[in-house]
N, C-alpha and C positions, 0 to 999 in steps of 0.2 A: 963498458956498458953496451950494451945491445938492443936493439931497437928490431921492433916489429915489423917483417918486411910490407904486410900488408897494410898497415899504418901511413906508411913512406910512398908506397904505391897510391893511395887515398890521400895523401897532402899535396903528392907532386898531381893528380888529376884535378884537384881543386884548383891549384894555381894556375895550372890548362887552363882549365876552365876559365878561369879568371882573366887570365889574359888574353882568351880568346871573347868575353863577353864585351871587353874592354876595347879589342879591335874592331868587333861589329857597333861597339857604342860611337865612338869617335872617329872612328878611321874609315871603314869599310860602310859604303854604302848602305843603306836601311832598306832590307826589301820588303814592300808592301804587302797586307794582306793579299793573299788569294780573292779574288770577287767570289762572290756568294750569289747574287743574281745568276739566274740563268742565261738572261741573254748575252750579259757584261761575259761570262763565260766562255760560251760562244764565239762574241767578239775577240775574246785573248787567243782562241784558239785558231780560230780566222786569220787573225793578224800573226800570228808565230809560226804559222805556215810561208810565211815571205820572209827569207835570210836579209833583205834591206831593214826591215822592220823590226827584228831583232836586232843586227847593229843599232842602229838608231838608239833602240830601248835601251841599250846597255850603254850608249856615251851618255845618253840624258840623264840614265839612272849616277851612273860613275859624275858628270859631271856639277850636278846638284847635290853633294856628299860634302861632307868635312874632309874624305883623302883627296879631294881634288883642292880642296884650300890649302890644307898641309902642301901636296907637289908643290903649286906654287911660290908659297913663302920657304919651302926648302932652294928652288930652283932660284927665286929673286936674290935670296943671300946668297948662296953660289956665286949666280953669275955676278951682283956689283963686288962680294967678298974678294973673291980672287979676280976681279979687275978682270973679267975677259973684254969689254972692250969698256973708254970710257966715257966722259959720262957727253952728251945728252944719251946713251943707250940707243944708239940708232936704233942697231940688230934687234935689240931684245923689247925695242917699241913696235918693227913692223913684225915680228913674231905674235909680239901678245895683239894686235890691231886684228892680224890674220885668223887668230885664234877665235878673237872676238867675235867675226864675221860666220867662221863655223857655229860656232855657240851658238850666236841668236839664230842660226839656220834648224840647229836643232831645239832650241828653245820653240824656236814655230814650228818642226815637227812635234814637239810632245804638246801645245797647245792644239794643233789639231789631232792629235791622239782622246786629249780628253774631252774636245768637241763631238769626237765622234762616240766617244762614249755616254755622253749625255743627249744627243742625238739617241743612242739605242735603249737609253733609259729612259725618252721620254716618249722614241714610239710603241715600248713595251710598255706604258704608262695609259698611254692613248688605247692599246688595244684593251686593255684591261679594263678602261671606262666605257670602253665600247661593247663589250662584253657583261658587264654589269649591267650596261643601260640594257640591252638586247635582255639578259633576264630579270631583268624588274621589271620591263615589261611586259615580259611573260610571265611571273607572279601578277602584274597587275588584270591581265585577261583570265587568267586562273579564279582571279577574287573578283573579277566583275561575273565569271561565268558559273562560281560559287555562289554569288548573290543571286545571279538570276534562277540557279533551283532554287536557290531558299525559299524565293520568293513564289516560283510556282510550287513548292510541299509548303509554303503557308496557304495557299490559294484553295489547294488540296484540302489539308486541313479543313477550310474551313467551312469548303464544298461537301466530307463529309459529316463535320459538328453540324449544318444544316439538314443533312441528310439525315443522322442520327434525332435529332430534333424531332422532324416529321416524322419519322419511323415512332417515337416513343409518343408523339400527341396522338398517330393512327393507332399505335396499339390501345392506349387510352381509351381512345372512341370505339373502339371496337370489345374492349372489358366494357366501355356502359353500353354497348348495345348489345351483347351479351346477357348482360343484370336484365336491358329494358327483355329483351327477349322470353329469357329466364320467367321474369317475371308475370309479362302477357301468356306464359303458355301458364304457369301455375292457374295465372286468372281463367284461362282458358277451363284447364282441367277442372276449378271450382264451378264455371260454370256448367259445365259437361254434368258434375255430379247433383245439384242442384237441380238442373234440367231434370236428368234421373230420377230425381226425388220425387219433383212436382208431376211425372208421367207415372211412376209409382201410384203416389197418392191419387191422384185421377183416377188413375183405372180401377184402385181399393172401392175409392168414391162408386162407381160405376156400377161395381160389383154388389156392393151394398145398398145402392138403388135397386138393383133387381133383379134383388131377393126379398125384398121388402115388398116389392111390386107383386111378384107373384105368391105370398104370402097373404095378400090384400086376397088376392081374387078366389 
């Protein structure tokens, strides 16, 4: 029976795979996200520039793991298993004692690691408030100095709705003095013709006197 080579190639990569997901689960230290902040950034790259600071990183990381539990309880049955010395375990008390002493030394270097990292998160935190306040204040002078046009194009406004006002009551009074005007000349011209009339008739009058006059004599 024959079997498909690329099949075999795809079952043996799965199993890789698997036992490689299985080493990084349990075994192998878990490494942290990447920081995402920019400053945290920054700071990793700051600090990764100094070779003590990456030792450091790398026993703390290794020795807060599950393969740092595993060494242990491999190493503890060892040494009581095959008796290398026995028991109260002098050697292998001032061993783990010694060990102790390094650990909590790097135990308090990764505490100040992430002192220092909250330090840079909280005066990137700080700046940020600080920078908001700085433009909200500056919105806030924006809208107080918004309001004060407003307030001088209402003022405007309202200086010309008064002005318009006057303008429409003057033209007003100017169409009735217009009428009255109008009006007095018509009277006028009535009376002109009128006048005319009555110097007409007079002088008809006049004329008609005297011809009758000398008509007499």
């Amino acid at each position: 029976m024959t079997t498909n080579p690329s099949i075999d190639e795809t079952r043996s990569n799965v199993h890789r795979d698997t036992r490689a997901s299985f080493a990084r689960r349990w075994i192998l230290p878990i490494k942290p996200p990447p920081p995402v902040n920019p400053a945290l950034v920054k700071h990793a790259e700051q600090r990764a520039e100094d070779a003590q600071n990456r030792v450091a990183d790398r026993i703390t990381a290794f020795s807060g793991s599950m393969a740092f539990v595993y060494l242990h309880i491999i190493w503890f049955s060892c040494w009581i298993g095959f008796g290398v010395e026995k028991y109260p375990f002098g050697l292998l008390t001032m061993i783990v004692s010694l060990e102790a002493i390094f650990l909590s030394t790097f135990v308090m270097i990764s505490q100040n690691r992430a002192e220092a990292k909250r330090e840079v998160v909280a005066d990137q935190q700080w700046r940020t408030v600080q920078e908001e306040d700085r433009q909200n204040k500056q919105l806030l002078n924006l809208s107080n100095e918004q309001d004060r046009e407003n307030k001088e194009l209402l003022n405007l406004s309202n200086q010309i709705l008064g002005l318009t006002k006057e303008v429409r009551s003057f033209a007003a009074k100017s169409r009735e003095d217009a009428e009255s005007n109008s009006q007095l000349l018509g009277l006028s011209k009535r009376t002109l013709s009128l006048t005319e009339e009555i110097h007409a008739q007079a002088g008809a009058g006049k004329s008609t006197r005297s011809g009758s006059t000398r008509a007499t004599s």
